[in-house]
PyMOL commands that place a pseudoatom at each C-alpha (Angstrom):
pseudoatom trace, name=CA, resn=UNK, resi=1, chain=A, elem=C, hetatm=0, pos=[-5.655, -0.394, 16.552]
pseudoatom trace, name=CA, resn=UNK, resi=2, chain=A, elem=C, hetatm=0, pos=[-7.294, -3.293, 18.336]
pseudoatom trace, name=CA, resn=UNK, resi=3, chain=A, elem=C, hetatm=0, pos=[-9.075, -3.738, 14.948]
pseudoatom trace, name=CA, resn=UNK, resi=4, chain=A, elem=C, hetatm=0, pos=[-6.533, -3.681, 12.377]
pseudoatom trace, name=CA, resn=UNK, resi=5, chain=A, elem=C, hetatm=0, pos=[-5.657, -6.902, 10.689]
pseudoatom trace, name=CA, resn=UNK, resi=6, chain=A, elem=C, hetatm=0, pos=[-1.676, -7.330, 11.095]
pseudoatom trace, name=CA, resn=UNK, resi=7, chain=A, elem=C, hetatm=0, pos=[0.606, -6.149, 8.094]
pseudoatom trace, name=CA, resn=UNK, resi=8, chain=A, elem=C, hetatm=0, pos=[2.092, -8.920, 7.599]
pseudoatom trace, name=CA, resn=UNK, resi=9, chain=A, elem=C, hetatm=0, pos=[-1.624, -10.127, 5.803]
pseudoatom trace, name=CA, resn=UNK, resi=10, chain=A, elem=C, hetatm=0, pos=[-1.435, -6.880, 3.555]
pseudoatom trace, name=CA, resn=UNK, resi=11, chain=A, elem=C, hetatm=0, pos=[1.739, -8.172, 2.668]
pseudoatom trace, name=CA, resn=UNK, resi=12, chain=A, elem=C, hetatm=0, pos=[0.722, -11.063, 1.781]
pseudoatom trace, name=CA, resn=UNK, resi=13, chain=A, elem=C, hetatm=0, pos=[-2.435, -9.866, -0.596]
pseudoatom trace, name=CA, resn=UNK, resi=14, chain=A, elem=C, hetatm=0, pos=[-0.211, -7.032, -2.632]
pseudoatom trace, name=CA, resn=UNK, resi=15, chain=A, elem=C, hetatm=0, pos=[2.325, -9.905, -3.282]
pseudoatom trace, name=CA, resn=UNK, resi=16, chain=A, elem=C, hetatm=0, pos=[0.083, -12.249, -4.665]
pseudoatom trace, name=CA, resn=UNK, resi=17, chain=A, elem=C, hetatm=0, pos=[-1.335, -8.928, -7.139]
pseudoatom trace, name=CA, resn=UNK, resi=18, chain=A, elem=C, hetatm=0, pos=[2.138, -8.830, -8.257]
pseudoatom trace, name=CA, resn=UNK, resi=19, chain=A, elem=C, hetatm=0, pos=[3.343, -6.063, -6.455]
pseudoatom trace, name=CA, resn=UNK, resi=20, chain=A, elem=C, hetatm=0, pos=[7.160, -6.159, -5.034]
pseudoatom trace, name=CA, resn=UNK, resi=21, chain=A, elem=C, hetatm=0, pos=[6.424, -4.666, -1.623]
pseudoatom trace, name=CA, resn=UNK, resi=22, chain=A, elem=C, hetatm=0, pos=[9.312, -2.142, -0.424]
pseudoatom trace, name=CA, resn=UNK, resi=23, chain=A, elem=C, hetatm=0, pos=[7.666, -1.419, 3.026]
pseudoatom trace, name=CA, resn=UNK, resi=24, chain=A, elem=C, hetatm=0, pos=[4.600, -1.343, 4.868]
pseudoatom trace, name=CA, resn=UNK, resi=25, chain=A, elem=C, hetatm=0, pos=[4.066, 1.617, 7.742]
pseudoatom trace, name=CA, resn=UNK, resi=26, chain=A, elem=C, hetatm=0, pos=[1.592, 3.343, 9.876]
pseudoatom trace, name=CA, resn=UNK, resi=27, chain=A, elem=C, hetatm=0, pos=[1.068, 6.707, 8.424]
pseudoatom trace, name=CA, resn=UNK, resi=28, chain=A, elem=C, hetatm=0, pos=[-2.002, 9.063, 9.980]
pseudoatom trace, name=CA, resn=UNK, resi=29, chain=A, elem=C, hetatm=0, pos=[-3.974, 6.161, 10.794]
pseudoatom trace, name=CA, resn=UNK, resi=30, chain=A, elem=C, hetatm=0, pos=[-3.499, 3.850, 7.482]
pseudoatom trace, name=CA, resn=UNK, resi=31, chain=A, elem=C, hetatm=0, pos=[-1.522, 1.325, 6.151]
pseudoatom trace, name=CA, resn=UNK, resi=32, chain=A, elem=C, hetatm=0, pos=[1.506, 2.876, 4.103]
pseudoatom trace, name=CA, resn=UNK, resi=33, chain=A, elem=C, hetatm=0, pos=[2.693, 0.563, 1.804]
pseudoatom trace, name=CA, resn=UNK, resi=34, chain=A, elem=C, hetatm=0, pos=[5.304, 1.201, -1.096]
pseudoatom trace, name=CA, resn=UNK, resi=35, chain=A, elem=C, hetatm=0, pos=[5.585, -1.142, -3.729]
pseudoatom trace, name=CA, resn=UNK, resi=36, chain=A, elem=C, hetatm=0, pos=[6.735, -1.700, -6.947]
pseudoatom trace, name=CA, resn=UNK, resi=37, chain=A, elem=C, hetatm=0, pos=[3.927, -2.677, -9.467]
pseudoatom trace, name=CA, resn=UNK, resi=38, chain=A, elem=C, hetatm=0, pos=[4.163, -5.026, -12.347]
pseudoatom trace, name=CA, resn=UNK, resi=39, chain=A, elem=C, hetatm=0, pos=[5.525, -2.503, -14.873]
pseudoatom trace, name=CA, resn=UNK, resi=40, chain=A, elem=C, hetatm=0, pos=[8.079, -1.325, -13.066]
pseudoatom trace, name=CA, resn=UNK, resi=41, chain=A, elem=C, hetatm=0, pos=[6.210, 1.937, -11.465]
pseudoatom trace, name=CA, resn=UNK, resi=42, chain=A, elem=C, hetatm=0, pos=[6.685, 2.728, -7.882]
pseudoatom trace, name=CA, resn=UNK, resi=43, chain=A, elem=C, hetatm=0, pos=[3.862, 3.352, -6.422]
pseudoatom trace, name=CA, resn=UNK, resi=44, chain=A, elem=C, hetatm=0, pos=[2.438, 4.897, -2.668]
pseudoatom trace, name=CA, resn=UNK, resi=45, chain=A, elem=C, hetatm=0, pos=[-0.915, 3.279, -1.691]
pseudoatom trace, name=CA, resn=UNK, resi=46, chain=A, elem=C, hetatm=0, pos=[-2.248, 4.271, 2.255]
pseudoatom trace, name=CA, resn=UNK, resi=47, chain=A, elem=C, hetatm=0, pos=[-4.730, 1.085, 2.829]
pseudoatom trace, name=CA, resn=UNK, resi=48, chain=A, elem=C, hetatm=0, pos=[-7.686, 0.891, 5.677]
pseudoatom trace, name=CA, resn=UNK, resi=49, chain=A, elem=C, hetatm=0, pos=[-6.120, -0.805, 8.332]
pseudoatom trace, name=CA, resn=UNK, resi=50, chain=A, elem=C, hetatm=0, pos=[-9.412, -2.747, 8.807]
pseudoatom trace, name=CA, resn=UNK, resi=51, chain=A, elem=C, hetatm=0, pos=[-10.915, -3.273, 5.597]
pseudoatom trace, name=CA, resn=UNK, resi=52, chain=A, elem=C, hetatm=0, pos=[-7.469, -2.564, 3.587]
pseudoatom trace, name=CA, resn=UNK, resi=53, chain=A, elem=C, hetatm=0, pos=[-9.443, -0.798, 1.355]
pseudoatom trace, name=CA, resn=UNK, resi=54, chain=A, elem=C, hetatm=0, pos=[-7.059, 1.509, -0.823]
pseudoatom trace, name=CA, resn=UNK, resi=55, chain=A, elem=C, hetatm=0, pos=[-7.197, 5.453, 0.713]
pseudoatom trace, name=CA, resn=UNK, resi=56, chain=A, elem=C, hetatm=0, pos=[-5.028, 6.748, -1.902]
pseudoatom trace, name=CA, resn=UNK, resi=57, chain=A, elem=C, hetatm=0, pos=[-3.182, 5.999, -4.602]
pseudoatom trace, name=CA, resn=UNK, resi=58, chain=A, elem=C, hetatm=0, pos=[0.195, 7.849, -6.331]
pseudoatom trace, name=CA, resn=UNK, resi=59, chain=A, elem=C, hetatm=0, pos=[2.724, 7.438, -8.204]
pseudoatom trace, name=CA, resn=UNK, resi=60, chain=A, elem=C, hetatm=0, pos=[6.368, 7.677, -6.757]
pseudoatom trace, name=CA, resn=UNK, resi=61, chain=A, elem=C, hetatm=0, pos=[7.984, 8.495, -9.878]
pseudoatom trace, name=CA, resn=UNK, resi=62, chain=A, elem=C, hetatm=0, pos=[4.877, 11.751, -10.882]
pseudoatom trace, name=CA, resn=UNK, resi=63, chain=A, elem=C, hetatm=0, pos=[3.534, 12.805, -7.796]
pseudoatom trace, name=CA, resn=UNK, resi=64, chain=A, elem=C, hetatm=0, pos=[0.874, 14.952, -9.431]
pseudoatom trace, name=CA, resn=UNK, resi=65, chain=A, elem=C, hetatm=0, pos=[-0.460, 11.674, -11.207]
pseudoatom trace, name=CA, resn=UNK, resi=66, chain=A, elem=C, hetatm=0, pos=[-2.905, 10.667, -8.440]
pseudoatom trace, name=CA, resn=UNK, resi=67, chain=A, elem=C, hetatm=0, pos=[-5.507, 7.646, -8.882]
for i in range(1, 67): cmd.bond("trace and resi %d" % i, "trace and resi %d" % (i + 1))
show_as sticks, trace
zoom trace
């Protein structure tokens, strides 16, 4: 953990995308961040806490619809 950048700067990037961020976590070593994108979808995104490269991707709403 002595490497991960703080959430607070993930915040910061999926706001300025355009997504309405509903909360960030640690889940199983990654950033868990649900958000609201800018259709309306909720979406689940786990994010390198490092890198914040996107792990996975689904959507809230149709779990089997996976990115």
């Amino acid at each position: 953990m002595v490497n991960w950048r703080p959430q607070v700067e993930l915040l910061e990037i999926l706001s300025v995308q355009g997504w309405a961020v509903e909360r960030i976590k640690i889940d199983d070593g990654c950033y868990e961040a649900k958000v609201l994108d800018q259709q309306g979808r909720h979406i689940e995104a786990l994010f390198n806490p490092v890198t914040f490269e996107i792990v996975k991707l689904e959507l809230e709403d149709q779990k089997n619809d996976k990115f």
